[in-house]
VEXMAR-572538 format. One record per residue (C-alpha): residue number from 0; x, z, y. Coordinates in steps of 0.001 Angstrom, whole numbers, plus 500000, padded with zeros to 6 digits. Each point is the difference from the previous one (the first is absolute). Example, Ala and Ser with C-alpha at 12.3 -4.5 7.8 and 13.67 -1.06 7.14 Angstrom:
# residues 2
<pt n="0" east="512300" up="507800" north="495500"/>
<pt n="1" east="501370" up="499340" north="503440"/>
//
This chain:
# residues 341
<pt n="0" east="251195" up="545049" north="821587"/>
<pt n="1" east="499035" up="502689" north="497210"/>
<pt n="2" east="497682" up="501968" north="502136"/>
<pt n="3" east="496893" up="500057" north="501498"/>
<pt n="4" east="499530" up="502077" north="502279"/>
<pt n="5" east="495896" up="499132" north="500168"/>
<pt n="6" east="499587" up="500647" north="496587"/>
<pt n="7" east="502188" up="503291" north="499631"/>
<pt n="8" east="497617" up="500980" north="503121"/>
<pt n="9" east="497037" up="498747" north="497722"/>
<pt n="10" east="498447" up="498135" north="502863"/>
<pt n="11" east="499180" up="496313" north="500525"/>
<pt n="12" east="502561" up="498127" north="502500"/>
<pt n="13" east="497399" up="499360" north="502696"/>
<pt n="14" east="499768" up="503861" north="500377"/>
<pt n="15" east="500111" up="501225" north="503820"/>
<pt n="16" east="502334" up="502728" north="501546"/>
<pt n="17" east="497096" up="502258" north="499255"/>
<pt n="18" east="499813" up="499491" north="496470"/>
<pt n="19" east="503751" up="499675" north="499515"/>
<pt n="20" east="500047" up="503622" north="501542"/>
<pt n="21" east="496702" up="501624" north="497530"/>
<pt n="22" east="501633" up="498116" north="496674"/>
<pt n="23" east="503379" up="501842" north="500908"/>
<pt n="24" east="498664" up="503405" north="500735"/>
<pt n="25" east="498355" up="499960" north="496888"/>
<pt n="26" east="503167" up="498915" north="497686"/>
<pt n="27" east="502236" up="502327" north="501877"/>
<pt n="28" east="498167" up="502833" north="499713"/>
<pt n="29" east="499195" up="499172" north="495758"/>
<pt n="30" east="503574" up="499337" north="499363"/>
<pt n="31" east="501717" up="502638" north="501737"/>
<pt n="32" east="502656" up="501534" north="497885"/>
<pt n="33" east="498311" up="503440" north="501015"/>
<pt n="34" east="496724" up="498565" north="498799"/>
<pt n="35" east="500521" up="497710" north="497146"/>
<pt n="36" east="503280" up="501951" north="498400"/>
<pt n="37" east="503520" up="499323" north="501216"/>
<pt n="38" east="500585" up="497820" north="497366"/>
<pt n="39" east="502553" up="496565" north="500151"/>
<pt n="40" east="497047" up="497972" north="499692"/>
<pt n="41" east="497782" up="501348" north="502693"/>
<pt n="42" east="503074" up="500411" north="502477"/>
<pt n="43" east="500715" up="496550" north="499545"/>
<pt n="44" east="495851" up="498695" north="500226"/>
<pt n="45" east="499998" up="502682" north="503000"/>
<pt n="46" east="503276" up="497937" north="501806"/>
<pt n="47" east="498033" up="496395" north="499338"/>
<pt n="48" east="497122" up="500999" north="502046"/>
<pt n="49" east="501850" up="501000" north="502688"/>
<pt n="50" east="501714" up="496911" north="500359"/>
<pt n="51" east="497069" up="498146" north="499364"/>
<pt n="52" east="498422" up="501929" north="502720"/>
<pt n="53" east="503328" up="499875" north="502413"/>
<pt n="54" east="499698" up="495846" north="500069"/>
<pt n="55" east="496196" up="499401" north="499864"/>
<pt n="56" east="499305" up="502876" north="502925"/>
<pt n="57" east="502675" up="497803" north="502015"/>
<pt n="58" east="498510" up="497188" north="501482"/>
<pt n="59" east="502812" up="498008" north="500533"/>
<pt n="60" east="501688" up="501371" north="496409"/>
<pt n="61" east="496757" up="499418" north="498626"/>
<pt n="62" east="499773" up="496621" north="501437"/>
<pt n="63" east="503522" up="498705" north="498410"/>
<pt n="64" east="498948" up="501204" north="497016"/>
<pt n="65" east="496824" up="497821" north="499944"/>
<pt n="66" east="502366" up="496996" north="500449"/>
<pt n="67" east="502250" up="500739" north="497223"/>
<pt n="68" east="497110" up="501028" north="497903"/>
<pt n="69" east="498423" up="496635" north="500280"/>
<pt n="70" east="503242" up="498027" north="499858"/>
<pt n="71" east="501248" up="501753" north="497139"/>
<pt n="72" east="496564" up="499516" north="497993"/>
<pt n="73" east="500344" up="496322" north="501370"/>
<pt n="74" east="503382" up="499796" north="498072"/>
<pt n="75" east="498531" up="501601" north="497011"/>
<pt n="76" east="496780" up="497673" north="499878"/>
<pt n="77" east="502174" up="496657" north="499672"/>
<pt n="78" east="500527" up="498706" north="496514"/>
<pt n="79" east="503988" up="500671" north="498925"/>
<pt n="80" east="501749" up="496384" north="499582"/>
<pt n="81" east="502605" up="501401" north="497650"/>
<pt n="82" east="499832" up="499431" north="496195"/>
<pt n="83" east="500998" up="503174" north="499189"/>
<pt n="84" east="498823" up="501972" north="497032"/>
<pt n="85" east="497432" up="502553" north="500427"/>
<pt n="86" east="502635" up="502889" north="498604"/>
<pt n="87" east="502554" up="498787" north="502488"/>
<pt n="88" east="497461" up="500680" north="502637"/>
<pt n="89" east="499348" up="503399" north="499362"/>
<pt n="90" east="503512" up="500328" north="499546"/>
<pt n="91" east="500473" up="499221" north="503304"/>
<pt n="92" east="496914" up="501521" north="502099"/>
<pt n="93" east="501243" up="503616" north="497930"/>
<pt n="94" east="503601" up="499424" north="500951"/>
<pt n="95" east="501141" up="501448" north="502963"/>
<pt n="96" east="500730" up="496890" north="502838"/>
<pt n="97" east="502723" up="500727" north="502526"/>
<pt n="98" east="500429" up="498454" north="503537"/>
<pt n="99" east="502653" up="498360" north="501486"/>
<pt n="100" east="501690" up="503719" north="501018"/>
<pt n="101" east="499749" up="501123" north="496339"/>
<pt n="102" east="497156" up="502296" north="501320"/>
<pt n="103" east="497640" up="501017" north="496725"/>
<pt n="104" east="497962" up="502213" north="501579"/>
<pt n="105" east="498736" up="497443" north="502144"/>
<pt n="106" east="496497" up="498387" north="498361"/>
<pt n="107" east="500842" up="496295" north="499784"/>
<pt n="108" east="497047" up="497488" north="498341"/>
<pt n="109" east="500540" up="496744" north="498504"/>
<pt n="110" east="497458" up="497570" north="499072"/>
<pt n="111" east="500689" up="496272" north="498886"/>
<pt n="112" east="503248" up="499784" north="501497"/>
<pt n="113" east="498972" up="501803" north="503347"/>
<pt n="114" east="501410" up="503421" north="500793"/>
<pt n="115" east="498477" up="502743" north="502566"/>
<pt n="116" east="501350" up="502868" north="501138"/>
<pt n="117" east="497568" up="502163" north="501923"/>
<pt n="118" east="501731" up="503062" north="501193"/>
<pt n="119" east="502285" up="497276" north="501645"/>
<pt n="120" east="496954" up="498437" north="501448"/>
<pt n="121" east="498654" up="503529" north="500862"/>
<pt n="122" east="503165" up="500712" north="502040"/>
<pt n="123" east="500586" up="496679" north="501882"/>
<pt n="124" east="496348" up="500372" north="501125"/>
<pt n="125" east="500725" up="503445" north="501342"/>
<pt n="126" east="503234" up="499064" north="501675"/>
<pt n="127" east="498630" up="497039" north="501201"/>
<pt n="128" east="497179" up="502097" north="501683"/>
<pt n="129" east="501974" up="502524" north="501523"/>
<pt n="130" east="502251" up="497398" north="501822"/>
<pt n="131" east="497367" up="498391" north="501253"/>
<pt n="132" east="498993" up="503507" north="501447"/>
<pt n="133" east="503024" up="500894" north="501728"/>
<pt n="134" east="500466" up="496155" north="501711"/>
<pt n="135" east="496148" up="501184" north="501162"/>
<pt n="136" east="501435" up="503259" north="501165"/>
<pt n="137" east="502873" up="497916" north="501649"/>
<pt n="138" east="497815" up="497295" north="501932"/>
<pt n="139" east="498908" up="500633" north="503486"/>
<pt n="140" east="496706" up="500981" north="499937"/>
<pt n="141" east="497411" up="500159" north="503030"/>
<pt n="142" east="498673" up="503137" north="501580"/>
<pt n="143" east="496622" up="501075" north="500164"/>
<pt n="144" east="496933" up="498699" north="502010"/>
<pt n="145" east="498603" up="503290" north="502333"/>
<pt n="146" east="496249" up="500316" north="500952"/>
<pt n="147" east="498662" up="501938" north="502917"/>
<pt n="148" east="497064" up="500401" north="502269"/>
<pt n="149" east="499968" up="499786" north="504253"/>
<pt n="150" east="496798" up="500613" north="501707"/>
<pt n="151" east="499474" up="498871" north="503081"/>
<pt n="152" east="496728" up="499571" north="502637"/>
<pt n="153" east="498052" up="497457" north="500628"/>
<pt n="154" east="501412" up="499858" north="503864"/>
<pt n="155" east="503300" up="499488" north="498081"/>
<pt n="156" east="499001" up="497360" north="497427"/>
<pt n="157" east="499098" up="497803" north="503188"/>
<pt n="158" east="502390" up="500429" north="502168"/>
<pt n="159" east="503273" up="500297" north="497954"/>
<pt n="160" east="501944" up="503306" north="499355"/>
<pt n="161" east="503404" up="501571" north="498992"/>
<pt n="162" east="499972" up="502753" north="497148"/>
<pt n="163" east="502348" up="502094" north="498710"/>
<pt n="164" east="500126" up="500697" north="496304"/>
<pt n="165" east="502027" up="502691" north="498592"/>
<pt n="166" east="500811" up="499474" north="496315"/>
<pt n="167" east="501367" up="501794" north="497289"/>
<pt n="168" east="502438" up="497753" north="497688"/>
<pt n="169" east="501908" up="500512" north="496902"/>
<pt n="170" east="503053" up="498465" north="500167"/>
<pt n="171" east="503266" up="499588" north="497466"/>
<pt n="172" east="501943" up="502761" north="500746"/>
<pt n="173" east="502865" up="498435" north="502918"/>
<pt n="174" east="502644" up="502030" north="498141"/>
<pt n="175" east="499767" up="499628" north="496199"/>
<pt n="176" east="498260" up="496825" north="500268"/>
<pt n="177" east="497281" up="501060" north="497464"/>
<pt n="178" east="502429" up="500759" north="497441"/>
<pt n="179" east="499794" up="504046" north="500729"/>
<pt n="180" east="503319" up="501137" north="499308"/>
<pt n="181" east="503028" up="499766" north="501980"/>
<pt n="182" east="503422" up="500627" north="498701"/>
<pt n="183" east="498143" up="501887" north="496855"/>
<pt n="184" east="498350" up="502053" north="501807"/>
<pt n="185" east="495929" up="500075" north="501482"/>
<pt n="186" east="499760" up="498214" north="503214"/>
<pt n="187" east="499582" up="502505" north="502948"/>
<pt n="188" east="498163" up="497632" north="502095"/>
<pt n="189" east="497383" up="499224" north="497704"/>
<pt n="190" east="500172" up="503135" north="497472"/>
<pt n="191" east="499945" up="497353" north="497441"/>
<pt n="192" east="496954" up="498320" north="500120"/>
<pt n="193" east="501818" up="496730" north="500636"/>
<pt n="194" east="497463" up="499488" north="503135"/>
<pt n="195" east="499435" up="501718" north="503191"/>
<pt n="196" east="496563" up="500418" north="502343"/>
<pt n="197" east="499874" up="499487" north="503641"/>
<pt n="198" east="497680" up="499441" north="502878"/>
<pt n="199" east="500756" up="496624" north="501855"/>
<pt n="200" east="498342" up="498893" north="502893"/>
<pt n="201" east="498464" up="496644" north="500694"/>
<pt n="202" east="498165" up="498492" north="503365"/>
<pt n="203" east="497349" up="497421" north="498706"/>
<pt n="204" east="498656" up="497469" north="502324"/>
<pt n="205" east="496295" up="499890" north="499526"/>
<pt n="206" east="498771" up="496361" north="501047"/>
<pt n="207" east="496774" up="499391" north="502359"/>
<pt n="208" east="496807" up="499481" north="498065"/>
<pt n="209" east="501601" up="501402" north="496953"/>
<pt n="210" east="496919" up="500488" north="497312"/>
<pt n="211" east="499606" up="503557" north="498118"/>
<pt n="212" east="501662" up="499718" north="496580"/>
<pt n="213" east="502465" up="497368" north="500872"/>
<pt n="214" east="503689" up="500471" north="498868"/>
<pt n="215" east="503080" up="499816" north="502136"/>
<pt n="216" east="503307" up="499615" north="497864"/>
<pt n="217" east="503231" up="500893" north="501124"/>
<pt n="218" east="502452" up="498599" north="497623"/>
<pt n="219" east="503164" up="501297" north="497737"/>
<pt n="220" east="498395" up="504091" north="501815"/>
<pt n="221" east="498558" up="500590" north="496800"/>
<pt n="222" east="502438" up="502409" north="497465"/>
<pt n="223" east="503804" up="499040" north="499633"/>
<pt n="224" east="501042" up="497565" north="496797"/>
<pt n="225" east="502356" up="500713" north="497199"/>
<pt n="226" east="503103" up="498336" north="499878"/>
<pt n="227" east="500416" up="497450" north="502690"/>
<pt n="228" east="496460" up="499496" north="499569"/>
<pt n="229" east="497412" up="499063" north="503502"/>
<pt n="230" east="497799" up="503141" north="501264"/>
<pt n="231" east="496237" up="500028" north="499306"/>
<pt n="232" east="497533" up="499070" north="502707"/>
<pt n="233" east="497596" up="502649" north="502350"/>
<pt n="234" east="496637" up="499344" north="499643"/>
<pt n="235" east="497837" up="501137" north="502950"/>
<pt n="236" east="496297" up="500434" north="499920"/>
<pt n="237" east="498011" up="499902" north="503458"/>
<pt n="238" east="496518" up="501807" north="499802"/>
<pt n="239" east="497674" up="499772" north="503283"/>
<pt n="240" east="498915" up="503931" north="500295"/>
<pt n="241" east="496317" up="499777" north="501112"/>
<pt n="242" east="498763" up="500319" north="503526"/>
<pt n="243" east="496856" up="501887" north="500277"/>
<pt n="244" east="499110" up="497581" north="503555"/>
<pt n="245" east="501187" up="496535" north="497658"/>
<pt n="246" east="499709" up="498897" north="496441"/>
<pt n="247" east="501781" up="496859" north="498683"/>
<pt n="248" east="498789" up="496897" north="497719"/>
<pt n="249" east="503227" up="497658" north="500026"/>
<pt n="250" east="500414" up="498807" north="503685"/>
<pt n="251" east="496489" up="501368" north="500874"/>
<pt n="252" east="499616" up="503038" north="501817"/>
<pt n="253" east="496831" up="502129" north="499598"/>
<pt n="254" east="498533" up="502866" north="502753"/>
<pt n="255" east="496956" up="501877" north="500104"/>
<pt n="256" east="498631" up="499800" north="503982"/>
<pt n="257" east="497492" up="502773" north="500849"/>
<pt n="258" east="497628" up="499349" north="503232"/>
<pt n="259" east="497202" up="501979" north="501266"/>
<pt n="260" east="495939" up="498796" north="499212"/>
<pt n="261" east="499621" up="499144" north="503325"/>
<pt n="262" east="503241" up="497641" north="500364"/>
<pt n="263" east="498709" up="498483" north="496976"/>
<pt n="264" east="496425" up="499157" north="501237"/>
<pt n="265" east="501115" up="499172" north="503422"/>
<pt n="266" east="503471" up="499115" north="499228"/>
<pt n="267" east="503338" up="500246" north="501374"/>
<pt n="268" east="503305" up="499082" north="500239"/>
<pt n="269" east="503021" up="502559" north="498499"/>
<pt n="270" east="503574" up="499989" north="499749"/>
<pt n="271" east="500936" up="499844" north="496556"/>
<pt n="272" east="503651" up="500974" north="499416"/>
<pt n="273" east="501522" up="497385" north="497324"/>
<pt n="274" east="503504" up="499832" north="498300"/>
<pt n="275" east="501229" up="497950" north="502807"/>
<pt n="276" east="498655" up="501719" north="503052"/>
<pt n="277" east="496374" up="500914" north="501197"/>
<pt n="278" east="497497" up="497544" north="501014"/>
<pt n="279" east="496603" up="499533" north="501007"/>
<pt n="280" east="496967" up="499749" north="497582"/>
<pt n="281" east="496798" up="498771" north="500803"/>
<pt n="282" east="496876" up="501919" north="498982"/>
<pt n="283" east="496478" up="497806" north="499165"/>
<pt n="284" east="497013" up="500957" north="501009"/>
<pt n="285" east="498583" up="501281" north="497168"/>
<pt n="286" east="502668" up="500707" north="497850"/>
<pt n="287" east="499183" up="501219" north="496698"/>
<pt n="288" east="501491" up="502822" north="497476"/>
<pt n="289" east="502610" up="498335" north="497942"/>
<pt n="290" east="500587" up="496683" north="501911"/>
<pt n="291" east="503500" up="498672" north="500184"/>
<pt n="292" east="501869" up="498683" north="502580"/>
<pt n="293" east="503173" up="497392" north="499402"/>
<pt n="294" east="503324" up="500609" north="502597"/>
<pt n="295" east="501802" up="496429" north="498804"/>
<pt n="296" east="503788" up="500371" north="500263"/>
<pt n="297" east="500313" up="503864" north="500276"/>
<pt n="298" east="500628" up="500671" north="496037"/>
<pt n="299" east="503395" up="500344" north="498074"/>
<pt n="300" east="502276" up="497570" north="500496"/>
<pt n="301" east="502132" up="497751" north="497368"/>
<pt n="302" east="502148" up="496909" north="500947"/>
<pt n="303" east="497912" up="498057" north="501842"/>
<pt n="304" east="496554" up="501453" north="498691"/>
<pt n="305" east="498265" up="502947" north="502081"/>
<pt n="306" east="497162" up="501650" north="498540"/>
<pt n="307" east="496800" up="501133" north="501961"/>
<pt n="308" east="498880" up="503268" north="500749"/>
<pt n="309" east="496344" up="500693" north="498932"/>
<pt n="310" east="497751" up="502937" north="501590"/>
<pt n="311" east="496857" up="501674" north="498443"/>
<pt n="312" east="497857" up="501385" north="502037"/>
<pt n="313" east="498654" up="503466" north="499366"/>
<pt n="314" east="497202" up="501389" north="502569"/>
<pt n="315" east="500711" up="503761" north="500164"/>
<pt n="316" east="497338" up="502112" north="500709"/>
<pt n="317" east="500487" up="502895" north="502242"/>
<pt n="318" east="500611" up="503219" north="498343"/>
<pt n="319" east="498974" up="502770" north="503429"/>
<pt n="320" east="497850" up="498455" north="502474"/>
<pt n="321" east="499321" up="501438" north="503489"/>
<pt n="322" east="496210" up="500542" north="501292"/>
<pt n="323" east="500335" up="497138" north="502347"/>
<pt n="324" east="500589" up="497584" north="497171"/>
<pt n="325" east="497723" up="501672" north="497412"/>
<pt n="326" east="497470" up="499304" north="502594"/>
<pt n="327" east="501356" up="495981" north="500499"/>
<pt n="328" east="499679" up="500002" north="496128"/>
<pt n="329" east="496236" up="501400" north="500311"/>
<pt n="330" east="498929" up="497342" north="502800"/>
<pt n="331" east="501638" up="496913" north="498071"/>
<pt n="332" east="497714" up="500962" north="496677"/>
<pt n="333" east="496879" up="500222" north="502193"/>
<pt n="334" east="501366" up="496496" north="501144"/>
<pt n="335" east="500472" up="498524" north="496902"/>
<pt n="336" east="497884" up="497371" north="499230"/>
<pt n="337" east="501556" up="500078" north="496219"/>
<pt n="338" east="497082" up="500037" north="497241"/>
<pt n="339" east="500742" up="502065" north="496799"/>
<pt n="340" east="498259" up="498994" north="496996"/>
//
């Protein structure tokens, strides 16, 4: 290994990609031939920065290199075992050293008996790598997951439903089988893309008591796989849409129940209507703004847990009154015994 490519870059070996990039721009554009003369010297300093540049901007060129960098300086680091003279050395690190295809061009080092050739290295590496890409190419590979959204109500979420969901998948094309072509030419059916887009239709049982933001997944619906490979998975997402009469807290359901002052002071009894039906609600005497009132058993319901519906109670005043009750309203304050401090 006579060069390196870190120090023709002038740059320390932990550079990043960034640095690399800034060290190169800055050689190429000193040692131009246009700039610097187009001279045999600077055509030839101009050609080792570009390779320089061409490994270490390649992460996986850059990364062999590394290897051989540090085995080769490895090699040269341990003590030679030979007894030869120190002419007989140089004679042999100046001579040219041929591999075992008579190759000379090819850089091959030898230190203490051991023998390196890098551009050998270099190229198994590579080879190595790109057969290990095309058996990846090869395998079977799963399709992708896809994620949507269904909304449903809350009548819905308790009792159970059945939506349908339209969906637009890409698919491998059915005729070129992802590969594009066919007989040489651009696949018609897929104007080759290698894939196609359609709308499929699915019908999604919703369960009873199903919570918002829970997941239903309907397997091997999701995208097509490559090669033999299984489909992806559809990923539902089930969101409660608000009800302006209920609100939900897990299996608790939540209702605002407006009475009049004087069924709160005297009470009453009101039909309430619930999830499950309407029923009748008891009034106290002397109900007060705010006061809530527990229906056990008529919430959301989950397996065998069932939720309870809880009312607040919120006295409405009257917005028009006629003379006959402004004149009630007039006769209770003369009545009232209430002290105001």
């Amino acid at each position: 290994m006579t060069k390196d490519y870190y120090k023709i870059l002038d740059i320390p070996e932990f550079s990043t990609q960034d640095e690399i990039k800034c060290a190169y721009r800055k050689l190429a554009r000193r040692w131009h031939p246009d700039v610097a003369g187009n001279t045999e010297s600077v055509i030839t300093r101009f050609k080792e920065i570009n390779e320089a540049y061409e490994v270490l901007s390649n992460l996986t060129k850059k990364a062999d290199y590394d290897t051989a960098k540090r085995f080769y300086d490895y090699a040269k680091s341990e003590p030679k075992t030979n007894n030869k003279s120190e002419n007989e050395q140089k004679k042999n690190t100046t001579s040219p050293n041929f591999n075992e295809r008579g190759n000379s061009k090819k850089e091959k080092s030898k230190f203490g008996g051991f023998s390196f050739d890098w551009e050998e290295f270099i190229a198994k590496k590579y080879r190595e790598s790109r057969y290990k890409k095309e058996q990846e190419a090869k395998a079977p590979k799963r399709g992708n997951d896809i994620f949507t959204d269904v909304e449903i109500s809350v009548f819905e979420a308790i009792e159970g439903t059945t939506k349908v969901v339209n969906m637009l998948q890409t698919q491998v094309c059915p005729k070129c089988g992802g590969r594009k072509f066919v007989n040489g030419g651009k696949c018609s059916c897929c104007d080759g893309k290698g894939e196609v887009s359609q709308y499929k239709r699915f019908t999604v049982k919703i369960p009873k008591g199903i919570k918002s933001g829970s997941k239903i997944r309907l397997a091997e619906e999701g995208e097509k796989g490559l090669n033999g490979g299984k489909a992806g998975d559809l990923y539902l997402t089930v969101h409660v849409k608000p009800n302006s009469d209920f609100k939900t807290d897990g299996l608790n359901v939540y209702k605002t129940l407006t009475i009049e002052p004087y069924e709160a002071v005297l009470g009453a009894n009101i039909k309430v209507s619930t999830l499950s039906g309407n029923v009748s609600v008891k009034i106290s005497p002397n109900t007060k703004n705010g006061q809530k009132i527990r229906l056990s058993g008529c919430g959301l319901e989950q397996g065998n847990e069932v939720g309870d519906m809880i009312l607040t109670i919120e006295i409405q005043i009257p917005e028009k009154l006629s003379n006959e009750e402004v004149e009630l309203y007039k006769k209770l304050r003369e009545l009232s015994t209430r002290v105001i401090k």
